[in-house]
N, C-alpha and C positions, 0 to 999 in steps of 0.2 A: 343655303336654306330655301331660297325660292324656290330652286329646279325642284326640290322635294314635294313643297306646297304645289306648284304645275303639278308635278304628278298626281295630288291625292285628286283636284277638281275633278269633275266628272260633267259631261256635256248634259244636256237635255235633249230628247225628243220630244213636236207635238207631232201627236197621232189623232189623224182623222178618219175615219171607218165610213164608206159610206155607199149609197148605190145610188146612179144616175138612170133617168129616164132612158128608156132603151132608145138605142144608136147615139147617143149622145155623151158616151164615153172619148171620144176622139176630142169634140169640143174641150169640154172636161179639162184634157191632157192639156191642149194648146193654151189655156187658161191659166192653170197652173202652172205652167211655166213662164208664160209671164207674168204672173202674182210673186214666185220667187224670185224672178230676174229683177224685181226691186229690192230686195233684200241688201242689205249692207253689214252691220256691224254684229257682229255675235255670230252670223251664218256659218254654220259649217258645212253643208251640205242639204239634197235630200232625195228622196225616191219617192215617186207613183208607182204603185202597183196595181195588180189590175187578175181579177180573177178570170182565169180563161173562159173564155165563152159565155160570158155576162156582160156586163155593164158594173156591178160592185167592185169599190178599189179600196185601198188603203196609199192614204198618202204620210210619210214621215219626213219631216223637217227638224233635222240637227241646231241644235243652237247650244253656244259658248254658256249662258244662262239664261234663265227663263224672261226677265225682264229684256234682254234684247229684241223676245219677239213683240214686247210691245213697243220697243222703242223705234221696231219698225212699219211701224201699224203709220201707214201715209193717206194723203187723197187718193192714189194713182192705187192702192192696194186695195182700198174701200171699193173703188170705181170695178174694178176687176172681181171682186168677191161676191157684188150685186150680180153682173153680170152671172154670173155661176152659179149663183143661187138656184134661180129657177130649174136648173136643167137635174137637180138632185130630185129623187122621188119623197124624200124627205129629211130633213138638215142629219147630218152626219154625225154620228159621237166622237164626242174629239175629247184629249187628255195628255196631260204631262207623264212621261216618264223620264227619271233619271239613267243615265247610263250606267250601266254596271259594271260590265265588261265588254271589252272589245277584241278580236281575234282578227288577224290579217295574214293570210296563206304566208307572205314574208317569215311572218316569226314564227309559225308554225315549223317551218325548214331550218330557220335557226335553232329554234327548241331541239331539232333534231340531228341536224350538226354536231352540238353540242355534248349530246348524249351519246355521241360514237365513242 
């Protein structure tokens, strides 16, 4: 009965949308990655994105459920988030979304296997 329950869970993204002070997308990244590199319990993952030929990104951060990302909320993350602050052109819209569905090239080939 558990495997069943694991399956129905569904992860969380946050999503941040946002645009940085020109040339200061590079910083940005190096930031971000270490703001996640503290992350521990609930992480699943995440991605910076990054529109070409700007400075505007979107960054997604996976998590197990929504309260892990506060329970990762540290000094070391505060201290990193300050630092970033200023380099944005103006604070970023940020929000939860549920995951819905997920698709991985793997099962897409097994889907197809399948169906020969």
């Amino acid at each position: 009965m558990s495997e069943f329950l694991d399956f129905l869970k569904h992860q969380y993204a946050y999503v941040a949308v946002g645009e940085f002070k020109p040339g200061r997308f590079d910083e940005a990244e190096h930031l971000f990655e270490k703001a996640v590199s503290t992350y521990t319990k609930g992480f699943k993952g995440s991605y910076l994105l990054q529109e070409p030929g700007t400075d505007r990104g979107i960054a997604i951060i996976f998590w197990e459920n929504i309260d892990d990302m506060d329970a990762n909320h540290t000094a070391a993350y505060d201290a990193i988030m300050q630092e970033m602050a200023p380099l944005f052109v103006k604070p970023p819209h940020t929000a939860f979304y549920e995951v819905c569905s997920e698709v991985h090239p793997d099962q897409l080939q097994e889907q197809a296997e399948k169906s020969i």
